[in-house]
Backbone bond lengths (Angstrom), bond angles and torsions (degrees), N, CA, C in turn:
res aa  C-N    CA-C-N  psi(-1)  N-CA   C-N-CA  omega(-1)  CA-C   N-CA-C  phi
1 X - - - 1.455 - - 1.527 108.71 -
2 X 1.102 105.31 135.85 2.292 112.34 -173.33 1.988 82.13 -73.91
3 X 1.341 78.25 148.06 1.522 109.94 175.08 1.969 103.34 -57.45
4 X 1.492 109.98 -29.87 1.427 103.74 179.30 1.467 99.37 -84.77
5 X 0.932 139.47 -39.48 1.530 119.47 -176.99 1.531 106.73 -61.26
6 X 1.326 141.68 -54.22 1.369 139.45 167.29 1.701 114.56 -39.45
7 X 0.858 117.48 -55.20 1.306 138.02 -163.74 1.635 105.34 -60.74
8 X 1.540 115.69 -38.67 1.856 136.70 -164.74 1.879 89.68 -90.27
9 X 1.679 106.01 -54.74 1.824 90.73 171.97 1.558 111.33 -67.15
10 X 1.034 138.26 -39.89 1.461 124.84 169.10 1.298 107.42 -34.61
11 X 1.319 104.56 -83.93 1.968 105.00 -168.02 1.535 101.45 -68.75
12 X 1.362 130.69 -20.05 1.664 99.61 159.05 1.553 121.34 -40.75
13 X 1.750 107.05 -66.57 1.433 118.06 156.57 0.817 121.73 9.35
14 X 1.553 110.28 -96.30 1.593 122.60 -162.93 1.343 103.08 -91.39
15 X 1.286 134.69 -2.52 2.004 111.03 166.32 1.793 91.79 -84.91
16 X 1.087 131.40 -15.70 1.490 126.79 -152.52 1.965 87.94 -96.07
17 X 1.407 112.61 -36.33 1.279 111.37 -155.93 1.766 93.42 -84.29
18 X 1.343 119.84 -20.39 1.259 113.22 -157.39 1.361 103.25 -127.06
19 X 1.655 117.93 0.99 1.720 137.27 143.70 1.973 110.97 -53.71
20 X 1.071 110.31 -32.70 1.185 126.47 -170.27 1.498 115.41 -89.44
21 X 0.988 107.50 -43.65 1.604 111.46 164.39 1.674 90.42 113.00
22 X 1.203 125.33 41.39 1.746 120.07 179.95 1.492 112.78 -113.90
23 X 1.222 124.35 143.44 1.442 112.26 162.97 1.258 132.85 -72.92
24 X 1.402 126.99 -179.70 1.172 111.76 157.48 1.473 142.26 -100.98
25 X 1.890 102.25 27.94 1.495 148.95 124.51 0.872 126.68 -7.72
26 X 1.631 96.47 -94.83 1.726 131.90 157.87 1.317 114.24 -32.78
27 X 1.421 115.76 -71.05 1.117 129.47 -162.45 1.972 96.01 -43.08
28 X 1.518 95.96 -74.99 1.703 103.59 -177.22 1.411 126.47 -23.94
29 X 2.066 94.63 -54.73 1.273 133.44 -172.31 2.090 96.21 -54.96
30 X 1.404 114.42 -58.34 1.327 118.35 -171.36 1.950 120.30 -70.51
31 X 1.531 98.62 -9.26 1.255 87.85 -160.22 1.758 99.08 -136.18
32 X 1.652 109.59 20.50 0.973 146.66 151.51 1.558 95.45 65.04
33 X 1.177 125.47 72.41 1.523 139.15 -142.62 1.410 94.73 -163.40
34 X 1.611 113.72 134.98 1.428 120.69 166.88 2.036 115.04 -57.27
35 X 1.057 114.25 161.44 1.572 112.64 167.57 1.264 110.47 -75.20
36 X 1.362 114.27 -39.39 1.474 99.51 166.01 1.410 133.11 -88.80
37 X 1.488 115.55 25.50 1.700 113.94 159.81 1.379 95.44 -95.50
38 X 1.575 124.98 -34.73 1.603 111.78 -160.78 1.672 91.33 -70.29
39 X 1.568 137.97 -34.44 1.068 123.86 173.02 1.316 136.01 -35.90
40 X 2.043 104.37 -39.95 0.751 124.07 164.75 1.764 135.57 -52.92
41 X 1.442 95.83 -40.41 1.080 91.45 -175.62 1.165 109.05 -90.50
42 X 1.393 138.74 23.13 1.296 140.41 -161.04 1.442 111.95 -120.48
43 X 1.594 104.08 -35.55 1.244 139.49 171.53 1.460 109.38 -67.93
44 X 2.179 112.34 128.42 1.511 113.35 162.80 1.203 130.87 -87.99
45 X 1.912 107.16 13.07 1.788 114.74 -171.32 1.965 83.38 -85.94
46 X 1.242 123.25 -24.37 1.546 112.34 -164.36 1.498 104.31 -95.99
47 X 1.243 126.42 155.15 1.263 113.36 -179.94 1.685 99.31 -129.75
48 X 1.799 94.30 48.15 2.040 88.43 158.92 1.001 91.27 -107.54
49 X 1.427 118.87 145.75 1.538 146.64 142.10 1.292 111.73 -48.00
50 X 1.792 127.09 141.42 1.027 125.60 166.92 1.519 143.97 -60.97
51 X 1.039 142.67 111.30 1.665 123.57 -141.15 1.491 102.29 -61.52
52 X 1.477 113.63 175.62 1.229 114.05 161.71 1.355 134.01 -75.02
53 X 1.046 106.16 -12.94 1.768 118.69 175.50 1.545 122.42 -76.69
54 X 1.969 103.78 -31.95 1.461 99.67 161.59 1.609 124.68 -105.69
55 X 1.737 103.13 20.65 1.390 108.03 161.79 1.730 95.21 -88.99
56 X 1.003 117.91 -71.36 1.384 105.81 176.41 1.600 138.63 -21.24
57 X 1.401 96.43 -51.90 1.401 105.51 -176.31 1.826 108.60 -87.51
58 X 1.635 109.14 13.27 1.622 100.37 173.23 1.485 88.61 -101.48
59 X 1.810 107.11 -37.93 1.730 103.76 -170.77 1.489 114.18 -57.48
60 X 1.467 119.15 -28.04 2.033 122.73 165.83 1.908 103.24 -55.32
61 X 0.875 122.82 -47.20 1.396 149.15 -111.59 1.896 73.22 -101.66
62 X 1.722 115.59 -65.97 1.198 121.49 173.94 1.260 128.46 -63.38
63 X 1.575 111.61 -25.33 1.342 121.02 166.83 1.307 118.18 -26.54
64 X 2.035 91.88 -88.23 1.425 114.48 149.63 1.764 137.05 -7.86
65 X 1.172 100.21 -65.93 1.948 116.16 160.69 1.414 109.12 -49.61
66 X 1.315 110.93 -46.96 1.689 103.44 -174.83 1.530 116.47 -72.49
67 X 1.289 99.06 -21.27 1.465 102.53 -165.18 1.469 109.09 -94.60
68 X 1.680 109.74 -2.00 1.578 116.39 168.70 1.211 98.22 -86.19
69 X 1.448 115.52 -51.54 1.456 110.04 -164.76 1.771 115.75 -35.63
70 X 1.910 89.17 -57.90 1.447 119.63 176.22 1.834 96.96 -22.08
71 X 1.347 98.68 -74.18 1.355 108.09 -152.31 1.349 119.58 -59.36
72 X 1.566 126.00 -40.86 1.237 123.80 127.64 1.121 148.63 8.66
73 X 1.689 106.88 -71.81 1.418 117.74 168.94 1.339 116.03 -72.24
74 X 1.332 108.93 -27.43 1.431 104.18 -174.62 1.705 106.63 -83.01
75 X 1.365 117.77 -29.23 1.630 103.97 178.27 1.641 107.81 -71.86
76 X 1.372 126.78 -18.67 1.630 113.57 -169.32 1.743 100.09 -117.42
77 X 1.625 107.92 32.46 1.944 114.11 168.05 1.631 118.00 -84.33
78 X 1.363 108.58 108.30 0.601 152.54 -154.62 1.616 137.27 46.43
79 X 1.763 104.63 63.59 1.277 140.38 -175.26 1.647 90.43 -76.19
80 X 1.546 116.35 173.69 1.312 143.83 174.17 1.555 100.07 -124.27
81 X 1.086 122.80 -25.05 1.783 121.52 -169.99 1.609 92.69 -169.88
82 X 1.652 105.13 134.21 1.668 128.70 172.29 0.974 112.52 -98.11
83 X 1.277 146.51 146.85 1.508 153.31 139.93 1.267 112.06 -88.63
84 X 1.210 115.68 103.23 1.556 127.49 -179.27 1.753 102.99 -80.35
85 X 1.372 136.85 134.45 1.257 110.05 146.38 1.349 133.26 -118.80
86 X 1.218 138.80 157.77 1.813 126.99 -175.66 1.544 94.96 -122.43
87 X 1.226 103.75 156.57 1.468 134.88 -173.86 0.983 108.30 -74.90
88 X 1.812 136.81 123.09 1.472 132.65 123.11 1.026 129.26 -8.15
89 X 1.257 134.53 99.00 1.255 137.02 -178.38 1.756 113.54 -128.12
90 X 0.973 135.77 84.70 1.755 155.46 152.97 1.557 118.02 -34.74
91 X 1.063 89.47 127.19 2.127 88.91 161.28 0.989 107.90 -92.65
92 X 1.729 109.42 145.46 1.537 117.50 -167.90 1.063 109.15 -110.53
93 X 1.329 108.53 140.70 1.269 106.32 -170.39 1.663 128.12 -86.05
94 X 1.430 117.70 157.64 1.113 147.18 -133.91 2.454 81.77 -63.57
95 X 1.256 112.39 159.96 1.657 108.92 174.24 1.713 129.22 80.66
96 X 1.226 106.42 -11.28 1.518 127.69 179.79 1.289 100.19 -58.52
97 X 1.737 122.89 138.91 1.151 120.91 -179.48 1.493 92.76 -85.94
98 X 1.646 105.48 162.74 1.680 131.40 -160.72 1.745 77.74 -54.49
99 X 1.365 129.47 -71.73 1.355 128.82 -131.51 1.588 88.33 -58.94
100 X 1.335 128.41 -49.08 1.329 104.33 174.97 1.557 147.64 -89.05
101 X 1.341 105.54 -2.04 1.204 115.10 134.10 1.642 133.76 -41.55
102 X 1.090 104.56 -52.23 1.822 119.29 177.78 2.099 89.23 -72.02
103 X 0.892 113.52 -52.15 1.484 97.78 -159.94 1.942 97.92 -68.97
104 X 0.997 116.26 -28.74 1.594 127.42 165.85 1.717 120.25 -40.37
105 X 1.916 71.85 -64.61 1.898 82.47 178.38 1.898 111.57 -39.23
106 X 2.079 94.22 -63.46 1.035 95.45 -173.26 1.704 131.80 -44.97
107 X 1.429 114.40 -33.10 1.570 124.88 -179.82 1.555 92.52 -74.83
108 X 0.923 137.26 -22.36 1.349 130.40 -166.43 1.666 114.01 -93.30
109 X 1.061 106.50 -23.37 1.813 122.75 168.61 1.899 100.39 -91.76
110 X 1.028 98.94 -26.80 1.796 92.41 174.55 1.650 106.65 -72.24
111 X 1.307 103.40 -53.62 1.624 94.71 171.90 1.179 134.56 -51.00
112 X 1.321 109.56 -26.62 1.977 129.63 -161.54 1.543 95.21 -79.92
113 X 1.895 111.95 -35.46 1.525 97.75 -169.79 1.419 90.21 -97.43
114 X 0.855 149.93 -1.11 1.619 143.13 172.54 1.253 110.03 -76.22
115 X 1.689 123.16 -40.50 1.215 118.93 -175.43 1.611 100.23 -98.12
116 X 1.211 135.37 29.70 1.348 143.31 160.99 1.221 99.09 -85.26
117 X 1.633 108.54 -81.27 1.553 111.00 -169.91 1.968 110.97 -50.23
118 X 1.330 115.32 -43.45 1.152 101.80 168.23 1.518 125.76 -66.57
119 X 1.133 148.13 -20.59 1.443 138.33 142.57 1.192 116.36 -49.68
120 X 1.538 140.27 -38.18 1.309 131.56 174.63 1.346 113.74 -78.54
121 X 1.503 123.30 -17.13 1.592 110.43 170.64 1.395 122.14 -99.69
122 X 1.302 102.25 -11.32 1.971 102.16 151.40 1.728 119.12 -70.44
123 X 1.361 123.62 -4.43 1.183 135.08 -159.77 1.784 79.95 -109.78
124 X 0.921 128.15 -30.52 1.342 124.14 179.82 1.523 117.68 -108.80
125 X 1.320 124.96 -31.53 1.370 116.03 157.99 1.288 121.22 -64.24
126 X 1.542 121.99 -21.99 1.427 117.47 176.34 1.238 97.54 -79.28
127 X 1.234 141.93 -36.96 1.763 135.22 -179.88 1.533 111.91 -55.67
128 X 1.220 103.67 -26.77 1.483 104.29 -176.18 1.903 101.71 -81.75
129 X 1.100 112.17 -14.91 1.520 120.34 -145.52 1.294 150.65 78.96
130 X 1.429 112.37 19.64 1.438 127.19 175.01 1.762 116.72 -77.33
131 X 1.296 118.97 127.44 1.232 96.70 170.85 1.383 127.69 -84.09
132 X 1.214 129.20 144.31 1.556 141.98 -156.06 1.517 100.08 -105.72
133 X 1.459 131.20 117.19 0.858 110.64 172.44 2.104 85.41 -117.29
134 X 1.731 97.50 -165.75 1.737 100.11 -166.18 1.940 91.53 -146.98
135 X 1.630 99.54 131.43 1.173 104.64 140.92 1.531 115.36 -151.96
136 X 1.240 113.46 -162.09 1.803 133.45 -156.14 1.942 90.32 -90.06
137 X 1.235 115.32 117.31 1.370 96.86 149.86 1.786 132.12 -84.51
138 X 1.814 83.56 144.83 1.631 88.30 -164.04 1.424 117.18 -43.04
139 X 1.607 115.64 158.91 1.195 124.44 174.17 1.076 124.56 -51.76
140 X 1.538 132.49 133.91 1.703 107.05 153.97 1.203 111.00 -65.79
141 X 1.665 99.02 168.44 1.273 113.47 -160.80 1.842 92.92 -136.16
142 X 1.447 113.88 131.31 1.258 113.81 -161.81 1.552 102.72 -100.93
């Protein structure tokens, strides 16, 4: 395989993995892969190619993203001014048992791709000319 075909799935990879709002955590974490192979495959000092299972599972992954974006654009068409909002997100503190930690992580990767697609559709409602403004969505309340 030419060094440019390797080289174009790498940075597909990581603009696609980090278009999305995921780490390279997640990424490992989702596709049951160490952090340091997804490095790998992200990386041009290594010369593995990314498998097909975590090209696939970023191309679902973007699906998803597009189809927030989508939805987005379509609730503020033909708005004069957007209200974007981003998620509360806290550091937890230090002693938490694993199970809630893991259920944390998970709300905490839900926000990351929510506030992905919402940064890319203020990047596109302002192209259209809408003004974008930003706040915190409210707390839950237990």
């Amino acid at each position: 395989m030419a060094k440019e075909d390797w080289s174009e799935a790498k940075a597909w990879m990581r603009a696609t993995r980090e278009r999305i709002g995921m780490t390279q955590h997640d990424a490992a974490v989702l596709a049951n892969l160490t952090v340091d192979m997804v490095k790998k495959y992200e990386s041009e000092k290594y010369r593995i190619q990314p498998s097909g299972r975590m090209r696939e599972m970023l191309e679902h992954y973007l699906a998803e993203h597009r189809r927030a974006v989508a939805a987005i654009m379509e609730r503020h068409r033909g708005d004069e001014r957007a209200v974007l909002s981003f998620s509360r997100v806290s550091n937890l503190p230090e002693g938490l048992p694993d199970w809630v930690r893991a259920e944390e992580s998970v709300k905490r990767r839900a926000a990351a791709v929510r506030e992905a697609a919402v940064r890319e559709a203020a990047v596109l409602l302002e192209a259209e000319g809408v003004a974008v403004d930003y706040t915190y969505m409210p707390e839950e309340t237990e």
